[in-house]
C-alpha positions, 0 to 999 in steps of 0.5 A: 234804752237797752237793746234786745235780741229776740230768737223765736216767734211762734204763739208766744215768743212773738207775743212776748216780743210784741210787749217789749217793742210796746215797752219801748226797747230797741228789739232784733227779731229772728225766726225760722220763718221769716213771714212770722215777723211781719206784725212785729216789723210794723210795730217797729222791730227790726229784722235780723237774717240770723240768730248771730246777727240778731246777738250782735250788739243786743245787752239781752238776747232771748231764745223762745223755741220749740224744743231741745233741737231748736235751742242748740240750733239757735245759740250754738251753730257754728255760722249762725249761732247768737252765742258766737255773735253776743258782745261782751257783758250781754246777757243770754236768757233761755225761756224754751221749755227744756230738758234739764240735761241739755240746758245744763250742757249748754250752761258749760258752752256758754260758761267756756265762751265766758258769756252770761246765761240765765235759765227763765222758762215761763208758764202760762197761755198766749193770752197770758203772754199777750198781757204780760202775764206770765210766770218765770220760773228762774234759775242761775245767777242771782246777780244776773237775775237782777240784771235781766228783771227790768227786761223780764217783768215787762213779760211777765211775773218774777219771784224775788230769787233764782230757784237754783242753779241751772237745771232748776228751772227746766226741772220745774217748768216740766214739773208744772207742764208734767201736773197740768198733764196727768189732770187733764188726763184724769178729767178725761177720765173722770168725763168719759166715766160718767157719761158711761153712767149716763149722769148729767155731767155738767152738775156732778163736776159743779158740786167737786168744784166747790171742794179741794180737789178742784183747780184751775187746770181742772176747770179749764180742761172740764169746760173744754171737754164739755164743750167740745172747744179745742181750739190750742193754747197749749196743743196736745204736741207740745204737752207730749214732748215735755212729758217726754222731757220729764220722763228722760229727768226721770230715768234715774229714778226706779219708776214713774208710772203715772207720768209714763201712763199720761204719757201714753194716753196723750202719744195715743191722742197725738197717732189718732190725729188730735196733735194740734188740738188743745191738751183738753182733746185727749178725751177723743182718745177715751170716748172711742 
């Protein structure tokens, strides 16, 4: 049985190590806070003091963190980096959403260290983490791809092929985060609108919703709004930070209004204190 490090163990990283040590691998697990292990301990993991040691001896080690600043903590510390402790012929898989310039410089560390890197962000909530159903949007070496599948698909969904070379992967990942985003903002929008027109809401947004426009974020972000429920799946920080991420991949182009704009409402959302609230809070900030 293959031997799995696991770096990071916030709402999903843990979730998604939890369905490993279910599947039967042999699971190493770090994170900044060492109490956040605790219920993965109990279900037979085992605890490593850093992100080196958790490398050490492990066929796959996987990074689930917070941000750029997190990622290069974790693989690339010059005492407790995983990178400096992976043994030949593992397999490293970066699954935190990140920017694609950094995720590339890092593909040059691990490439220089002569070690495997696979770029394997995933979409999807907690409970979809909790079932195992999550969606990887891989990038890199297909070969290596092959290799890392059985580990990968205990978590979630794979395509049969990489998307590209490494870049590609953060690139859609941001594209995915990035169009969840600018509708929920237009629902926030579109609900303030009408509430101003003194319609009834609930029956306007039923009839769109048997028409193209609809999606399932949409819906999400409409039942949520209506019902004032903000408990965070996926919070209103975090959402910022990747549209900050796609904004940077965007700095080439000649402009990206609608990103930029969406980008603001949800900083807006973030300086008026609904940070840790679901992405859907962002309403608070137009019906003041």
């Amino acid at each position: 049985m293959k031997t799995i490090a696991f770096l990071g163990l916030g709402a999903m990283g843990s979730r998604m190590a939890s369905r490993l040590v279910q599947a039967g691998f042999k699971v190493k697990v770090w994170n900044r806070s060492p109490n956040a292990a605790q219920p993965l301990l109990q279900q037979g993991a085992s605890w490593a003091e850093t992100p080196k040691q958790a490398a050490e001896n492990a066929d796959f080690v996987i990074a689930m963190v917070r941000d750029n600043e997190a990622s290069a903590q974790v693989w690339l510390d010059q005492e407790t980096g995983a990178l400096y402790g992976m043994k030949a012929g593992a397999i490293a898989i970066e699954s935190s959403t990140l920017t694609y310039q950094w995720i590339q410089q890092l593909a040059v560390k691990f490439a220089e260290n002569q070690t495997a890197l696979l770029e394997a962000p995933v979409s999807g909530t907690r409970p979809h983490a909790e079932m195992g159903q999550l969606v990887y949007l891989v990038a890199g070496e297909q070969e290596i791809f092959e290799q890392a599948k059985p580990i990968l698909v205990v978590m979630g969904k794979t395509a049969e092929q990489v998307i590209g070379q490494i870049g590609s992967g953060a690139l859609a990942k941001l594209a995915t985060n990035t169009l969840m985003g600018v509708q929920v903002a237009v629902v926030a929008e579109l609900i303030t609108l009408l509430k101003h027109q003194h319609s009834d809401v609930p029956a306007i947004l039923n009839a769109v919703s048997n028409t193209s426009a609809w999606s399932g974020v949409v819906q999400m972000a409409a039942n949520s709004m209506l019902s004032e429920n903000f408990a965070p799946l996926f919070p209103v920080e975090l959402l910022t930070k990747d549209l900050a991420y796609t904004l940077q991949a965007a700095k080439q182009a000649e402009s990206a209004p609608v990103i930029t704009q969406t980008h603001q409402l949800f900083n807006q959302a973030i300086a008026q204190g609904y940070g840790d609230l679901q992405m859907s809070a962002v309403v608070k900030v137009l019906e003041k």
